[in-house]
C-alpha positions in Angstrom: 10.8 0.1 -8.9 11.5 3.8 -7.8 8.1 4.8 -8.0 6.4 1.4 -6.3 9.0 1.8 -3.1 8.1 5.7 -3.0 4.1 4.5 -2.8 4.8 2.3 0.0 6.8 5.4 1.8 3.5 7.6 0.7 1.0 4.9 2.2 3.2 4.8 5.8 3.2 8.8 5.5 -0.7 8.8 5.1 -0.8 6.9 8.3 0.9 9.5 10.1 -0.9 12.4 8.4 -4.4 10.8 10.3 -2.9 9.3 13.4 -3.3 10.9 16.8 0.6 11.9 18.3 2.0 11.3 14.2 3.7 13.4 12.0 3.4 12.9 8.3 6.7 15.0 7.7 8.7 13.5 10.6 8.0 10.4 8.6 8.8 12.0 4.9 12.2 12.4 7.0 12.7 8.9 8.5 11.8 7.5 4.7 14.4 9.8 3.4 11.8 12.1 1.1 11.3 15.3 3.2 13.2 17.0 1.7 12.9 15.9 -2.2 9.2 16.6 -1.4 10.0 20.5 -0.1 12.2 20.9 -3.4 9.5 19.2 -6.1 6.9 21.5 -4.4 9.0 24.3 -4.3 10.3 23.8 -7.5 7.2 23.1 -9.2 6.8 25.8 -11.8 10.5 25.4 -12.6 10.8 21.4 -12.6 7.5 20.5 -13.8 7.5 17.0 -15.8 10.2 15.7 -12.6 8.0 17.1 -9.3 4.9 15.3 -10.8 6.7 12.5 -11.6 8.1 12.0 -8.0 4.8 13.8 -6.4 2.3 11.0 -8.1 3.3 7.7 -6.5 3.6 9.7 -3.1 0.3 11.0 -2.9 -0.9 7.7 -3.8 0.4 5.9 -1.7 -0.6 8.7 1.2 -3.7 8.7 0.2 -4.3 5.1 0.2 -2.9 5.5 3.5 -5.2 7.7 4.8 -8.4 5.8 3.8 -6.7 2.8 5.3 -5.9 4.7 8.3 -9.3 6.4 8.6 -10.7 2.9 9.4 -7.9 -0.3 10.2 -5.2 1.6 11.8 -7.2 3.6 14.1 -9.1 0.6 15.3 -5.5 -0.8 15.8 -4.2 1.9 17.7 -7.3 1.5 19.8 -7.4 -2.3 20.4 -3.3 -2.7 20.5 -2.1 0.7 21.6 0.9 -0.3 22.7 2.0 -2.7 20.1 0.7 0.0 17.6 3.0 2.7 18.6 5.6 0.5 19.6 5.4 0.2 16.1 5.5 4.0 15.2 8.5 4.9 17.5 10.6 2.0 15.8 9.5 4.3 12.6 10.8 7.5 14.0 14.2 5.7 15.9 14.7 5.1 12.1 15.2 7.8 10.7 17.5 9.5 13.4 20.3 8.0 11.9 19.6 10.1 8.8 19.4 13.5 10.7 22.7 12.1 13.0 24.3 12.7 9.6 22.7 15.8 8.4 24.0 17.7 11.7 27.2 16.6 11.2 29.6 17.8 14.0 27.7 18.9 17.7 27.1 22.4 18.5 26.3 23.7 22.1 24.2 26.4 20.4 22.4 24.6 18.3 21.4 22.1 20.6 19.0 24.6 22.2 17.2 25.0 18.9 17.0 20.9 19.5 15.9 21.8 22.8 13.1 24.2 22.0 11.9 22.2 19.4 11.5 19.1 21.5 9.5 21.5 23.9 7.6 22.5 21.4 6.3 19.3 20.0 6.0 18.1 23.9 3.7 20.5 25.1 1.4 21.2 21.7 1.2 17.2 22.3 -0.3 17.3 25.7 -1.9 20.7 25.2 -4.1 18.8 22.0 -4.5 15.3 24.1 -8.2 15.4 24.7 -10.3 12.4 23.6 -13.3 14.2 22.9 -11.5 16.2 20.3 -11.1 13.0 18.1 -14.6 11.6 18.3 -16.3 15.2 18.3 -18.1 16.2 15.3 -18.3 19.7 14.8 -19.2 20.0 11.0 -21.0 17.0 9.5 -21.8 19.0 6.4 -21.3 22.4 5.3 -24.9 24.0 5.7 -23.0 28.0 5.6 -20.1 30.0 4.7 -19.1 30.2 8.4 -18.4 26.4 8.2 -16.4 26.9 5.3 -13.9 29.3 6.3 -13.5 27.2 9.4 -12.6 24.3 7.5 -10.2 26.4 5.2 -8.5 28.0 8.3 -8.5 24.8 10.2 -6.5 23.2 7.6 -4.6 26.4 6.7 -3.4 26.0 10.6 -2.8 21.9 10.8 -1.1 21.7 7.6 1.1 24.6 7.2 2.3 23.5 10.9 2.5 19.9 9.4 5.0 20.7 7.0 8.0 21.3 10.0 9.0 17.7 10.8 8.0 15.8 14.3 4.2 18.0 14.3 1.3 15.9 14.7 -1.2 17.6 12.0 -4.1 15.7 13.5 -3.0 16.8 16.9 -2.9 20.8 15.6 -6.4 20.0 14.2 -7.6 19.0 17.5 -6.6 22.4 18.2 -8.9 23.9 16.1 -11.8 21.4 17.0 -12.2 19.9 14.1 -10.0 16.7 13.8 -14.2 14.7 14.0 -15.3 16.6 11.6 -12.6 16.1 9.0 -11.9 12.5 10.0 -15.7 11.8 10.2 -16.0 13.4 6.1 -12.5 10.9 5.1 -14.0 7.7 6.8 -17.2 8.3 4.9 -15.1 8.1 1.6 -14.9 4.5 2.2 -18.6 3.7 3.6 -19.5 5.3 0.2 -17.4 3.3 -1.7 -18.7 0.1 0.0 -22.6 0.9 -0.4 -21.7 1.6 -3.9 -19.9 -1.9 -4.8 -23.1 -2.8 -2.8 -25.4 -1.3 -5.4 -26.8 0.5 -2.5 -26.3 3.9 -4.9 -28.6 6.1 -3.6 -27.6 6.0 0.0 -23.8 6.5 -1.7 -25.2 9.3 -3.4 -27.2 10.9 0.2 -23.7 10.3 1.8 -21.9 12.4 -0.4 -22.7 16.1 1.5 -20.6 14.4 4.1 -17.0 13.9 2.0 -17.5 18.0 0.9 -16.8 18.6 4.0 -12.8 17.6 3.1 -12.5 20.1 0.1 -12.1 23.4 2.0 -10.3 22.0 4.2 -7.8 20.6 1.8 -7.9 23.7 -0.3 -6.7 25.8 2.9 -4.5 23.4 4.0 -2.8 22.7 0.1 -2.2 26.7 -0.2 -0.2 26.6 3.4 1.6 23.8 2.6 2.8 25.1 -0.4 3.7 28.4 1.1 5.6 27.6 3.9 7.6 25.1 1.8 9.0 28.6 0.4 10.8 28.8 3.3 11.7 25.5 4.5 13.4 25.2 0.9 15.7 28.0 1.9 16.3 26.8 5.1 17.5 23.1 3.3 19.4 24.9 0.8 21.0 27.8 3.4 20.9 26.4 6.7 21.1 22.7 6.9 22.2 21.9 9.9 20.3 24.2 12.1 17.2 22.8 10.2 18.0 18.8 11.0 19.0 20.2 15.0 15.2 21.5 14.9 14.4 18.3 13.1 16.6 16.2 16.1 14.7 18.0 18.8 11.1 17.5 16.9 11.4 13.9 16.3 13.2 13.6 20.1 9.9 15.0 21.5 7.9 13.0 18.9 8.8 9.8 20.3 9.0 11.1 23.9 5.0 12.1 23.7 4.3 8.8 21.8 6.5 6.4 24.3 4.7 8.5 27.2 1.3 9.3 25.9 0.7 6.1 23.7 2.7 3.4 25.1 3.4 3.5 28.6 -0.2 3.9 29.6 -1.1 0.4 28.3 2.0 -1.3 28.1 1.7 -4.2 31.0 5.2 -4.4 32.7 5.3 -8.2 32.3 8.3 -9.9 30.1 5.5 -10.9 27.4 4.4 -7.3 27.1 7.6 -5.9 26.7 8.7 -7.8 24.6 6.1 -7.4 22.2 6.8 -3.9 22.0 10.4 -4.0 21.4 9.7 -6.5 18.6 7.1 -4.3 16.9 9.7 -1.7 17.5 12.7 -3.4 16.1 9.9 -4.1 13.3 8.8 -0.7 12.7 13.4 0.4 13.0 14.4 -1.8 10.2 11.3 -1.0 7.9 12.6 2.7 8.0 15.9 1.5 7.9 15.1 -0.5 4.7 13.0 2.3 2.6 15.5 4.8 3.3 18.4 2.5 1.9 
């Protein structure tokens, strides 16, 4: 039963990873496994048999998240912004209980750590908001080595900056231009999969330069992760509370960019509207509420 609830916190964690304005750790957090994810990583050599055991249903269900999210949830965000991220920000009000209880008492001091964070994840928001930058294709197959070590920095960049709760890692790979290029290689996973259930196997196969485009990418961005989880560790182990203040201010400015960026701009300020979006809020607050219980 563990393992089955820990897929369906992996598959709402892949959406984030993919989604424009999400954070796949700030939603590890609001599911309650950020930080048993930090420790099985960090802890891998030492813990071996227990971190794949937890690690497996994860990154299944993130990965069936992200091939679900490569195709359904964007078109949702597109065609129902609002109700969609309505949806998402009930997520994140979910898990600030959690972190409520991980900074215990309220320090003065502390709070500007919330406070830089939640400028922080503000401005990289609005600094990565262009809409080319998710429909532009820089890379649509490797043809060099330059395109390569793009790809591995790329996702060195976005996922060792993913790991701190509240980033966006598709907004930091707008950043580095290549959000198109890496969601254009994941979406083709599931064309290729389609055209093969179709028997249509050799246009599978001439799709296939396409998904390579994903494996220096991941191999940068896998190394990062894992490094900067060295840290983090020590921070959850040493320095709690300072950590979950950071994490405060990085969701707080999560679902400030998301209510302002997402939300507000196409929510219509009639009582039907608005009450759509608190009920896909409410929605999106209890399922947090329930997978972290």
């Amino acid at each position: 039963m563990a393992s089955l609830i820990n897929i369906v916190k992996g598959f709402f964690i892949g959406i984030a990873l993919i989604a424009p304005g999400l954070s796949g750790s700030m939603f590890a957090v609001a599911v309650g496994l950020y930080e048993k994810i930090i420790r099985a990583i960090s802890n891998f050599g030492k813990e071996f048999k227990k971190s794949v055991l937890f690690l497996i249903p994860v990154g299944i269900g993130c990965l069936i998240g992200i091939l679900a999210s490569a195709k359904l949830i964007l078109i949702a965000c597109e065609k129902f912004p609002s109700q969609s991220y309505s949806f998402f920000i009930g997520l994140v009000l979910g898990g600030i209980p959690m972190v409520a209880k991980k900074m215990k008492k309220i320090s003065p001091l502390y709070l500007l750590v919330s406070a830089a964070a939640f400028a922080f994840i503000v401005l990289m928001t609005y600094f990565g908001a262009d809409e080319s930058a998710e429909t532009y294709v820089a890379i649509e197959k490797i043809n060099s080595v330059a395109d390569v070590v793009i790809l591995l920095l790329s996702g060195a960049f976005s996922c060792g900056m993913m790991a701190f709760p509240g980033v966006s890692g598709a907004v930091m790979l707008m950043l580095t231009g290549q959000y198109g290029s890496v969601y254009n290689s994941v979406s083709s996973v599931g064309d290729i999969l389609a055209l093969a259930a179709k028997g249509n196997i050799a246009d599978a196969f001439a799709m296939l330069p396409s998904i390579l485009v994903c494996l220096p990418f991941l191999a940068g961005g896998l190394c990062a992760f894992v490094l900067v989880t060295k840290p983090i560790g020590w921070l959850i182990e040493n320095k709690e509370r300072l950590l979950y203040y950071a994490v405060f201010g990085l969701m707080s400015g999560a679902f400030f960019a998301l209510l302002t960026g997402h939300v507000l701009p196409y929510l219509e300020f009639a009582p039907i509207p608005i009450i759509t979006a608190v009920i896909f809020a409410a929605v999106g607050f209890f399922c947090t509420v329930f997978l972290d219980k």
